[in-house]
C-alpha positions, 0 to 999 in steps of 0.5 A: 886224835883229840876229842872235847864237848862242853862241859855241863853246867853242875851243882858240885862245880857251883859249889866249889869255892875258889881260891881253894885247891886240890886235884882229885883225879884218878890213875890207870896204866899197864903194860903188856907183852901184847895187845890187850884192853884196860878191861882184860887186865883189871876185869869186867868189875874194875873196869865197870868201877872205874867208868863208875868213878867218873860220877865224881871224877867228872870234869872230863878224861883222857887216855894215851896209848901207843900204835902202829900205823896201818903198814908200819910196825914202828908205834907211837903215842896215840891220845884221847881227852874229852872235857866232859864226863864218862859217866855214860859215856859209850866212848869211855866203855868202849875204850876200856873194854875194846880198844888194844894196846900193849901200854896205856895210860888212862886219867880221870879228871875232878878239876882244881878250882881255878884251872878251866875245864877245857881239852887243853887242860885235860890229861893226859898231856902230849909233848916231845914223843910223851904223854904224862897224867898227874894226879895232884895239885902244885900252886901257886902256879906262878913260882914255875915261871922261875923254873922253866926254861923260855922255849920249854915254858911256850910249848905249855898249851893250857893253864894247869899246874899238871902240864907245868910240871910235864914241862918240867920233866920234858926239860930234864930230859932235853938236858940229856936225862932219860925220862926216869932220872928226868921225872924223878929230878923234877920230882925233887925239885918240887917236893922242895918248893910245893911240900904239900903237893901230891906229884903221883903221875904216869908216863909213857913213851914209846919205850917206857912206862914211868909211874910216880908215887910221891904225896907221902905229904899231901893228904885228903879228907871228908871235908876236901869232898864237901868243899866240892859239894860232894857228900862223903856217903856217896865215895867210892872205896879208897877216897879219903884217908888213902886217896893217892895210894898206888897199887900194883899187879904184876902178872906171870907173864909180864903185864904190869899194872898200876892204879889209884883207889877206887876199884878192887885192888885186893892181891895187889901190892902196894907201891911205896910213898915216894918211888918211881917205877919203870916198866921197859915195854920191850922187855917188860923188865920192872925195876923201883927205886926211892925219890930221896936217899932216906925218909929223913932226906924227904922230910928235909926237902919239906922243911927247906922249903917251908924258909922259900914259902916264908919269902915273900919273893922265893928264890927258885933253881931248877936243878 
């Protein structure tokens, strides 16, 4: 199911400048050994947090989850985007506080400048049995025309570096990978050639939950907001210096939970820079491992690819 309405015409969008570029969006998801609502799992004060969040997030939200349908008891990914804000938004509220599932992913949208504000390139993105949430910025966008594939390349529905790098993703696992060696390869691939790039992203699929925390190398200030006419006095907890952070709540039973900044993550654990977690929804076995062999293997990804970013015609092997 998809949902869009058009978006408002605002003074933070006016104020934007364009050629600049950054993604500012917000993370949720969790896993849970049964049906079980974003509300029950975070808390009436979170979840209220969170649907408060999108007074700055504001360029639309999206949620996927997984189901049954009625006689079946095989589930698949359900979604839902909107294009505009959930502020107020009664839809929003009853989503996080009464609708069940045993995994979801939920995402919060402030726009890059020059990505449209659109369904189609609201998160979370859903393709091949996958729905995948980004929270980042990859550009210039062009360089991904030498990374995808020409039939993966056309399934790309919108304009957005974040279904791009689903594409991505979505390629390496119709090479044979599963979705963790998937996500964390294409993760590789562009931490060398985008080094400043946050590629934080949740995915789900019927079977698994994948988180991504990979923006060791991306950063966020006062001056990110107010070039979105947003005054620094007005962020919610978390929003400049600890922008990416991930946090983590796993509970006795099994539920597993995963967040951005923003709500009260107080008692959780938080996930290291540059692992990709995964959650087997049927065990609700957890496992974490690192994106690169070392720190120092991390850093040489970034410096390889400051010689690319230097050509003015980059060579791009997607491997």
């Amino acid at each position: 199911m998809l949902v869009s309405r058009s978006a408002p015409n605002n003074t933070r969008q006016q104020a934007r400048q364009p050629g600049r570029s950054s993604h500012m969006c917000r993370l949720l998801a969790y896993a849970a050994p049964r049906d079980t609502t974003v509300t029950k799992v975070i808390g009436d004060m979170n979840s209220d947090a969170f649907q408060r969040m999108t007074s700055v997030h504001n360029d639309g939200w999206g949620t996927a989850w997984l189901a049954a349908g009625f006689g079946e008891t095989e589930r698949e990914i359900e979604s839902l985007r909107v294009s505009t804000p959930g502020q107020n938004d009664p839809l929003l509220s009853t989503l996080l506080a009464d609708a069940p599932s045993n995994a979801r992913i939920v995402h919060l949208r402030l726009a890059t400048d020059d990505f449209k504000r659109t369904k189609v390139n609201t998160h979370p993105f859903v393709a091949d049995g996958l729905a995948f949430a980004h929270n980042g910025s990859i550009v210039p966008t062009w360089r991904f025309e030498e990374l995808l594939r020409p039939e993966i390349r056309a399934t790309v529905a919108g304009d957005t570096d974040s279904e791009l790098y689903f594409g991505l993703v979505r390629q390496r696992v119709r090479d044979g990978l599963s979705l963790e060696d998937a996500a964390a390869s294409a993760v590789r691939v562009l931490r060398a050639e985008f080094p400043e790039s946050s590629l934080n992203a949740t995915i789900l699929s019927a079977d698994e939950l994948v988180v991504v925390h990979a923006s060791s190398t991306a950063h966020v200030t006062e001056e990110t907001f107010a070039r979105y006419g947003i005054d620094a006095s007005t962020l919610p907890n978390g929003h400049t210096d600890e922008y990416y952070r991930l946090s983590m709540l796993r509970a006795a039973d099994g539920t597993t939970v995963f967040s951005s900044t923003g709500i009260d993550t107080a008692g959780w654990t938080s996930v290291p820079e540059d692992t990709i977690s995964r959650v087997d929804l049927d065990s609700l076995d957890f496992t974490q491992r690192a994106l690169f062999s070392s720190a120092a293997d991390a850093r040489a990804s970034v410096s390889g690819a400051a010689a690319a970013t230097a050509s003015t015609q980059p060579r791009l092997v997607a491997v």
